[in-house]
C-alpha positions in Angstrom: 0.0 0.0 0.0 1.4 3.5 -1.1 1.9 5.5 2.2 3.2 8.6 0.2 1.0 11.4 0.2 3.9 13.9 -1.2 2.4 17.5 -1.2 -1.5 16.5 -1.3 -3.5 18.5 0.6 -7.2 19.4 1.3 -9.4 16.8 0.3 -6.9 14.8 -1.5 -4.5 14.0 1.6 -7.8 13.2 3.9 -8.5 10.9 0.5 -5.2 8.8 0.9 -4.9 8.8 4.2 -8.7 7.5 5.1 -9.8 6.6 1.6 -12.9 4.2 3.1 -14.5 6.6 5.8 -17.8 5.1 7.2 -19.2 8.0 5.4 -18.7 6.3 1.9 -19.0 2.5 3.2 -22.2 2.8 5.3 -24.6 3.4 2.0 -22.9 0.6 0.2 -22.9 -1.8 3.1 -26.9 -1.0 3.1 -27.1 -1.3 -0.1 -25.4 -4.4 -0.5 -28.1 -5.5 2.6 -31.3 -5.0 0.2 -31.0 -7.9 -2.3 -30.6 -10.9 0.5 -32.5 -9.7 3.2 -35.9 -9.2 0.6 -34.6 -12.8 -1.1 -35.1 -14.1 3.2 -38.2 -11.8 4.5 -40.6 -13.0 2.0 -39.6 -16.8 3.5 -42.7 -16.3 6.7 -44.7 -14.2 4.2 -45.9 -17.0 1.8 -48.7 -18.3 3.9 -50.6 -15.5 5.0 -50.3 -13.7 1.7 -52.3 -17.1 0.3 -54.8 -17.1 2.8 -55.4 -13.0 2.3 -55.9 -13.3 -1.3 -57.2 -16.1 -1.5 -55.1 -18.2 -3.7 -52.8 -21.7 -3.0 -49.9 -21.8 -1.4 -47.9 -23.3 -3.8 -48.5 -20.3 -6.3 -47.0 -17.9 -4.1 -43.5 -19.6 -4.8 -44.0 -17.5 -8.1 -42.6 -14.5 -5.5 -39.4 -16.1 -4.8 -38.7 -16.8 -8.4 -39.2 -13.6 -9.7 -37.1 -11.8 -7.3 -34.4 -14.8 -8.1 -34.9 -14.3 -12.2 -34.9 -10.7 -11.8 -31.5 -10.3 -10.2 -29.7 -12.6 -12.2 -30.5 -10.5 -15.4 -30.6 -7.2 -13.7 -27.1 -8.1 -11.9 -24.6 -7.7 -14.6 -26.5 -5.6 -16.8 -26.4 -2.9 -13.9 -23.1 -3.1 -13.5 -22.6 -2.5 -17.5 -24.7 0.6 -16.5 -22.3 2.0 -13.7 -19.5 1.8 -16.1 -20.7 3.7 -18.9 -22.9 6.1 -16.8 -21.7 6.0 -13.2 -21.9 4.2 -10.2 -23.3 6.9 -8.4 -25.8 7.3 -10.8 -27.2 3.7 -11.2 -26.9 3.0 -7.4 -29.4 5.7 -6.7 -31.8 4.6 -9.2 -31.7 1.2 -7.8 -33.0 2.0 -4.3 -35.9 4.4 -6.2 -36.9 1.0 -7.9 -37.0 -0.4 -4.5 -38.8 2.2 -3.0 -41.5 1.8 -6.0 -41.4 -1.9 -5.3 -41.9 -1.3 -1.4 -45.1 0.9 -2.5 -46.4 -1.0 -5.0 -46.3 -4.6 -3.1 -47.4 -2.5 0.4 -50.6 -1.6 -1.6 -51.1 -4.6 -3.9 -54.5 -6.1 -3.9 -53.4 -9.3 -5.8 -50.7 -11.6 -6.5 -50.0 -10.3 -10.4 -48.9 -6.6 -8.3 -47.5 -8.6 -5.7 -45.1 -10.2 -8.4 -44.4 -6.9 -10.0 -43.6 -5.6 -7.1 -40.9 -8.4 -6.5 -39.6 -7.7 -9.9 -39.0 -4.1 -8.9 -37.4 -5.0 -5.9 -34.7 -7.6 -7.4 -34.0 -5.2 -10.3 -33.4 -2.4 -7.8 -31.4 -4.5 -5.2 -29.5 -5.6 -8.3 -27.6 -2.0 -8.7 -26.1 -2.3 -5.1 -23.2 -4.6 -5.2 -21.8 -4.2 -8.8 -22.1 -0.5 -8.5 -20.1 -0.7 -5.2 -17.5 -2.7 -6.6 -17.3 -0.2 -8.9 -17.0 2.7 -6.5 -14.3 0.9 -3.9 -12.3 0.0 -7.3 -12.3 4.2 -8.4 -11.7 4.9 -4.4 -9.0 2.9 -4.7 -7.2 3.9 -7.4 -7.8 7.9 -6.4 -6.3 6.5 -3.4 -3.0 5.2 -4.8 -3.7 2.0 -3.3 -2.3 -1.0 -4.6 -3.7 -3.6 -2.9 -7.2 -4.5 -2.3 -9.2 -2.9 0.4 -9.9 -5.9 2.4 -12.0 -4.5 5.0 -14.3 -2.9 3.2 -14.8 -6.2 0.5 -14.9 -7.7 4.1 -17.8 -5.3 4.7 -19.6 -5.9 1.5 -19.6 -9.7 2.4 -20.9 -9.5 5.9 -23.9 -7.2 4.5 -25.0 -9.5 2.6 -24.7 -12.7 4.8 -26.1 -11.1 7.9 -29.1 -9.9 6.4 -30.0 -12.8 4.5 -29.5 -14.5 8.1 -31.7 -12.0 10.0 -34.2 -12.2 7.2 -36.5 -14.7 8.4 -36.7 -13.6 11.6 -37.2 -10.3 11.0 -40.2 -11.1 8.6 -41.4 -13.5 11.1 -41.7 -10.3 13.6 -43.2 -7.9 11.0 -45.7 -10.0 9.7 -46.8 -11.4 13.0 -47.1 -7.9 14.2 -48.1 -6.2 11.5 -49.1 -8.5 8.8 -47.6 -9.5 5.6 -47.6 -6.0 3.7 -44.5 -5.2 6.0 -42.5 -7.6 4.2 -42.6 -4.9 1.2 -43.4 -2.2 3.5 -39.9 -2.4 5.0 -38.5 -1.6 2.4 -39.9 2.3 2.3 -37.6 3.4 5.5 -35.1 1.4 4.4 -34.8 2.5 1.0 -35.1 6.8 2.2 -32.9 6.5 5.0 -29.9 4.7 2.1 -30.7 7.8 -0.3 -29.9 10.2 1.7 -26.8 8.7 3.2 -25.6 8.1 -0.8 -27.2 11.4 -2.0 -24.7 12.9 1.1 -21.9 10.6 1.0 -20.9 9.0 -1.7 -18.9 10.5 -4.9 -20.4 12.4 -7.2 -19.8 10.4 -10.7 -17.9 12.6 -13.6 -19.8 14.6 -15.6 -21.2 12.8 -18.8 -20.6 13.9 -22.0 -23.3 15.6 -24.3 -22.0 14.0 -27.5 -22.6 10.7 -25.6 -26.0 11.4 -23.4 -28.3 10.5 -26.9 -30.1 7.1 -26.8 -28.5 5.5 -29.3 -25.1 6.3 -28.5 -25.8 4.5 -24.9 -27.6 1.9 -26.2 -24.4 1.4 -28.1 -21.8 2.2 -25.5 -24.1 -0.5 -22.9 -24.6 -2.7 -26.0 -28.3 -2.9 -25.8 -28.8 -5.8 -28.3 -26.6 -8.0 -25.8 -28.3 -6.6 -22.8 -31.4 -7.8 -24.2 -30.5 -11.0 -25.8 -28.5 -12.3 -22.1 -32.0 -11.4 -20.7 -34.2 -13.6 -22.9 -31.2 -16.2 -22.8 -31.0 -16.0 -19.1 -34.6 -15.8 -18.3 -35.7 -18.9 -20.1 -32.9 -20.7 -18.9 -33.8 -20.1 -15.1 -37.3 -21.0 -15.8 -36.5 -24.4 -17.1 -34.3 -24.9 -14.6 -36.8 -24.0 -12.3 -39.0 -27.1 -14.1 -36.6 -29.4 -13.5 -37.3 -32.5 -13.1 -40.6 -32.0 -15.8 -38.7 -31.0 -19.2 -40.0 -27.4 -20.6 -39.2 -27.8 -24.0 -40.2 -24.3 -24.9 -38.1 -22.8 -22.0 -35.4 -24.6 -23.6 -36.4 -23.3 -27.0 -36.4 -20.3 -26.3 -33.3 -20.4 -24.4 -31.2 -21.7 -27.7 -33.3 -19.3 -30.1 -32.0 -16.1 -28.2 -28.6 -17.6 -26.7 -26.9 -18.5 -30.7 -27.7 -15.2 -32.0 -26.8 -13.5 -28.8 -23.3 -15.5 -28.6 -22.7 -14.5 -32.4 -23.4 -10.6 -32.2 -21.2 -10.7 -28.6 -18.1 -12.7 -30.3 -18.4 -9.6 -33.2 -19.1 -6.5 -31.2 -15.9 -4.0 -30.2 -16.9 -3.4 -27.0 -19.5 -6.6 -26.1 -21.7 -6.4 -22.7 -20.8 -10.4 -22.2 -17.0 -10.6 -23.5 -16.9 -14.4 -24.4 -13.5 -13.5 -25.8 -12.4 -11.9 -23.0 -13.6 -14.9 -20.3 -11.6 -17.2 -22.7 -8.9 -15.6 -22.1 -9.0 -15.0 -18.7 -9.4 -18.5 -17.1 -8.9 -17.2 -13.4 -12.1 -14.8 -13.2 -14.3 -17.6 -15.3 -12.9 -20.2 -12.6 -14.3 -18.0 -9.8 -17.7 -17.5 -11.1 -17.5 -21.6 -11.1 -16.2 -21.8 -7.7 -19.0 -19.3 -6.5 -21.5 -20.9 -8.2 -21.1 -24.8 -6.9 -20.0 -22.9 -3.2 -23.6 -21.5 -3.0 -25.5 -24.5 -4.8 -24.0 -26.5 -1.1 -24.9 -23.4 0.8 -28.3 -22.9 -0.2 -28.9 -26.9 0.0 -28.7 -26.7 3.6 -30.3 -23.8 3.8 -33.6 -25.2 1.8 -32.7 -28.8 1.3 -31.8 -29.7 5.2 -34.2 -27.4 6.4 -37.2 -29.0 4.3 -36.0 -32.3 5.8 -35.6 -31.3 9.0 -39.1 -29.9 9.6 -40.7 -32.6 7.5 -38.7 -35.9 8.2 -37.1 -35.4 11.9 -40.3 -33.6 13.3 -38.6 -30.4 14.2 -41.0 -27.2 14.0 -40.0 -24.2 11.6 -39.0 -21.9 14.6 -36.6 -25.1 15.6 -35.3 -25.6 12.6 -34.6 -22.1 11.7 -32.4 -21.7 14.9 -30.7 -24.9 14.2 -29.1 -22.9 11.2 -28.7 -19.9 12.8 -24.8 -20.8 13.4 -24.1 -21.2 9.6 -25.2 -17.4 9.5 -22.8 -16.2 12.6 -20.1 -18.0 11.9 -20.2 -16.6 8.4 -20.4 -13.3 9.3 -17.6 -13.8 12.4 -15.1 -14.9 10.1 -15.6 -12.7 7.1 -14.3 -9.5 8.5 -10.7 -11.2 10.1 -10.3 -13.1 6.6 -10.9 -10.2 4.1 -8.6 -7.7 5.9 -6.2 -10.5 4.9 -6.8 -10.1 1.5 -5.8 -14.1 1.4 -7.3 -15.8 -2.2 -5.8 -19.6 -2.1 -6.0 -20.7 1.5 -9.6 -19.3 2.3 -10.7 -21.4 -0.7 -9.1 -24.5 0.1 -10.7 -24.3 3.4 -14.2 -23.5 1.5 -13.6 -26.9 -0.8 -12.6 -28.6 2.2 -15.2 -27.9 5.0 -17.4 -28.1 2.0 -16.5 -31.7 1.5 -16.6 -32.5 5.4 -20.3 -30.9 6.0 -21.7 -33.0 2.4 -20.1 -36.1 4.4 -22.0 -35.3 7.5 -25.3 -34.5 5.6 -24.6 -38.2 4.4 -23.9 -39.6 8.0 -27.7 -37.8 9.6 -30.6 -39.5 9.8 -34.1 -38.5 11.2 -32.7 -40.3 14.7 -30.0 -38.0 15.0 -29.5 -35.2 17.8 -30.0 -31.6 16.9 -26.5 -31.0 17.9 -25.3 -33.5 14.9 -26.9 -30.8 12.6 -25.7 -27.7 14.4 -22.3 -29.3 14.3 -23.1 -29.6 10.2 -24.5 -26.0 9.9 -21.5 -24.8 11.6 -19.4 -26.5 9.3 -21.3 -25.0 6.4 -20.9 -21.2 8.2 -17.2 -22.2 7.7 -17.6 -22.9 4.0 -19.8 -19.7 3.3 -17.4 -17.4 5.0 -14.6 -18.9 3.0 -15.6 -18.8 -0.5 -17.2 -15.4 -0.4 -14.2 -13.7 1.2 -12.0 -15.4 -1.4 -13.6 -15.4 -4.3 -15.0 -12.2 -4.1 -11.0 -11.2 -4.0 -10.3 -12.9 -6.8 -13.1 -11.0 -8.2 -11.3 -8.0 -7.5 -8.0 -8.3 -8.8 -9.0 -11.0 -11.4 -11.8 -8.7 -13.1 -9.9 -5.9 -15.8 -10.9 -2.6 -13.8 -12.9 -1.1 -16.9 -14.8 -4.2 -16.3 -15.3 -4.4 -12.4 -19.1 -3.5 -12.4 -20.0 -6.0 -15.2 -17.7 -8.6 -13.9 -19.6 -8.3 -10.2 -23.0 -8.6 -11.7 -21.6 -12.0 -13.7 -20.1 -13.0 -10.1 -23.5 -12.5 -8.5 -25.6 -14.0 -11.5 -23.7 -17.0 -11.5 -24.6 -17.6 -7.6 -27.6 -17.1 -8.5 -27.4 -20.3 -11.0 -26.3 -22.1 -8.0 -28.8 -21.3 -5.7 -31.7 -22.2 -8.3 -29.8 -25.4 -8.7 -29.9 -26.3 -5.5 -33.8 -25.7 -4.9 -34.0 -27.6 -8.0 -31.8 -30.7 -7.2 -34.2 -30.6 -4.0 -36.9 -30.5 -5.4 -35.7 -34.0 -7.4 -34.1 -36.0 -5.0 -37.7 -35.1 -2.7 -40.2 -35.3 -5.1 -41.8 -38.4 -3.6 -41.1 -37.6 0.2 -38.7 -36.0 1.9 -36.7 -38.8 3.9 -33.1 -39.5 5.2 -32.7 -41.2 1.8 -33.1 -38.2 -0.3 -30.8 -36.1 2.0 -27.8 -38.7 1.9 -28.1 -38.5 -1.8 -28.3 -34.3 -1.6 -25.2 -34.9 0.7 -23.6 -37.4 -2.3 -24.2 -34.4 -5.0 -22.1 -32.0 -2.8 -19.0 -34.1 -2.5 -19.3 -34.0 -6.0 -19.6 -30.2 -6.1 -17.0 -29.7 -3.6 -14.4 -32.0 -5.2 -14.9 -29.8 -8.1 -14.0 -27.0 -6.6 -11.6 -28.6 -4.9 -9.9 -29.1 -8.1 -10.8 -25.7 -9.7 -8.6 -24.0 -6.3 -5.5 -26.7 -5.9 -4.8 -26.8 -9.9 -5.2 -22.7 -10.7 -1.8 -22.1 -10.6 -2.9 -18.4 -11.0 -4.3 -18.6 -7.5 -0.7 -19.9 -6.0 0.5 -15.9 -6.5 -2.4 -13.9 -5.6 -1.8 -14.4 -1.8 -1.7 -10.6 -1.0 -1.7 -9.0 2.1 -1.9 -5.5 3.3 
């Protein structure tokens, strides 16, 4: 880290010498907050949003999805938007599309503006952590800092692991206090009290050019044809996943109809929104977005997959089981902080692939006969794992990802973790589709030795990883 300030002064020697003042990180650990804590709060909404408008149960899942879909499109193509027309910029009109979401779900009458609602809330949440990626990488470099800022990527992480943590609980209060519209209400104070803190705080973005403010000469500098053909591609892709085990074969279709084209104009365009070129070539950050994305799919297994199983084959109540899991959420959000400030890459992740491997192996070893500290000994293995692979790879996302690139390559690092946590609703879905029993868990358990001895192998054999261990 440069330590030179030569003959700054003013604003530019407080820059260097306290570059990440909670003034600039407290709206972007908030923001980085939104998306998980509104993917968790719905979780204790479901039920008495089908009873209150009268519809089944099972259709409400439509509001997880579409929160789910919604970010892993809106993800990267935000953070294509805070490069060309600043962070600043795109962040704020995230939390307005939040806000609207808040209103629009706090006053919906049905599920079809409940679902809207959602849609506006996981394209708003989308803008957070790509857009502050963005603005820690230009702090950085205004900053004269050559390493990564681990604390404050430490920061990022812990936002968005303790909220997704708190989120159940914290729904379960609103709504049994207040009812269910809170789970969209909350987002109203939420969102006003983070646009005033970035309105204040944060960086004003440079000035945009006039030449370049016209609509086509953004939709060509954000590649709009790309934009749109990664949605379409994307979109139909998650929702055949989503169909899994029952084949959608228009899903699919639709899915190969708008993914060759979309491939063909990327692999031709200058300056392309989704650089296939450019992932080709750089091996590390495509190996990352792997590593993240089988991390999560074991992650979000015990999160839905253990916790289905516990509550429907061991007998434990939903209160019980929640708390159960509870240490996978502390212990993640513990060990972040120590672990970024590090700014280790290698070891974290061998520790992820390991304790990965050692919680799939317990999964395999429980059965509906065994003691509830058996499975809090398993979650906390899993808190291990989580706190592992985001600290690390979202390093690797840092110094891997070219820094023209950074807000793009986030939103690809969050979308593909999205692709893992669909997967692993889907996989449970499978291996429980006639009864959720110990059976179906030791083969959930069986599926994440696999993953985990992949990545595994993606962290001992990337020999790019072996001099990335930085510290500060």
């Amino acid at each position: 880290m440069r330590t030179d300030t030569g003959k700054a002064s003013g604003p530019a020697r407080e820059l260097v010498r306290k570059p990440f003042a909670w003034t600039f990180t407290t709206p972007l650990y908030v923001g980085a907050g939104l998306n998980p804590v509104n993917s968790s709060i719905i979780a204790t909404a479901l039920v008495p949003i089908a009873t209150d408008l009268h519809v089944a149960v099972g259709s409400t899942a439509v509001l997880v999805s579409s929160l789910y879909l919604a970010s892993a499109v809106a993800q990267p193509t935000a953070g294509k938007l805070a490069e060309v027309l600043g962070a600043r910029r795109i962040f704020l009109a995230g939390i307005v599309l939040v806000l609207l979401g808040g209103v629009v779900g706090g006053l919906g009458q049905n599920l079809a503006m409940l679902t809207v609602a959602r849609v506006l809330v996981g394209i708003g949440t989308s803008a957070a952590f790509p857009c502050a990626m963005v603005l820690i990488r230009r702090r950085a470099q205004d900053a004269g800092l050559d390493a990564p800022p681990g604390g404050v990527l430490g920061g990022i992480a812990i936002a968005g692991m303790a909220t997704a943590a708190i989120g159940p609980p914290i729904g379960g209060l609103l709504v049994g206090a207040a009812g269910w519209r809170w789970a969209f209400l909350i987002n109203i104070p939420v969102t006003l009290a983070a646009m005033v803190m970035a309105v204040r705080w944060l960086p004003k973005d440079p000035a945009l050019d006039r030449a370049d403010n016209g609509f086509r000469r953004v939709a060509d500098r954000i590649d709009l044809p790309g934009i749109l053909g990664f949605g379409v591609a994307m979109t139909a892709l998650v929702i055949f996943l989503m169909g899994l085990p029952r084949l959608g074969w228009t899903a699919l279709a639709v899915f190969v109809l708008a993914a060759v084209p979309t491939v063909w104009w990327e692999l031709r365009k200058p300056g392309p929104f989704f650089d296939f070129r450019g992932l080709a070539a750089n091996g590390a950050l495509t190996r990352t977005y792997l590593r993240q994305a089988l991390s999560l799919l074991g992650t979000y297994t015990v999160m839905y997959g253990v916790t289905q199983w516990m509550e429907a084959a061991h007998g434990f109540s939903t209160v019980t089981a929640g708390l159960l899991l509870l240490p996978m959420g502390a212990v993640s959000a513990l060990l972040s902080h120590p672990l970024a400030r590090r700014n280790l890459i290698r070891g974290p992740l061998i520790v992820a692939a390991v304790t990965m491997l050692i919680g799939s192996a317990g999964i395999m070893l429980l059965s509906s006969h065994s003691p509830a500290i058996a499975i809090v000994l398993v979650s906390l293995i899993f808190g291990v794992a989580s706190a592992t692979t985001t600290v690390g790879n979202q390093t690797a996302l840092y110094l891997e990802a070219p820094p023209d690139q950074i807000g793009t390559a986030s939103g690809l690092f969050r979308t593909f973790g999205y692709l893992g946590t669909i997967t692993s609703a889907v996989i449970g879905g499978i291996v429980f589709r006639t009864g959720v029993t110990d059976h179906g868990l030791h083969i959930l358990g069986l599926v994440l030795v696999g993953a985990g001895l992949t990545v595994l192998l993606l962290t001992v054999l990337d020999r790019r990883l072996m001099g990335r261990a930085t510290t500060t």
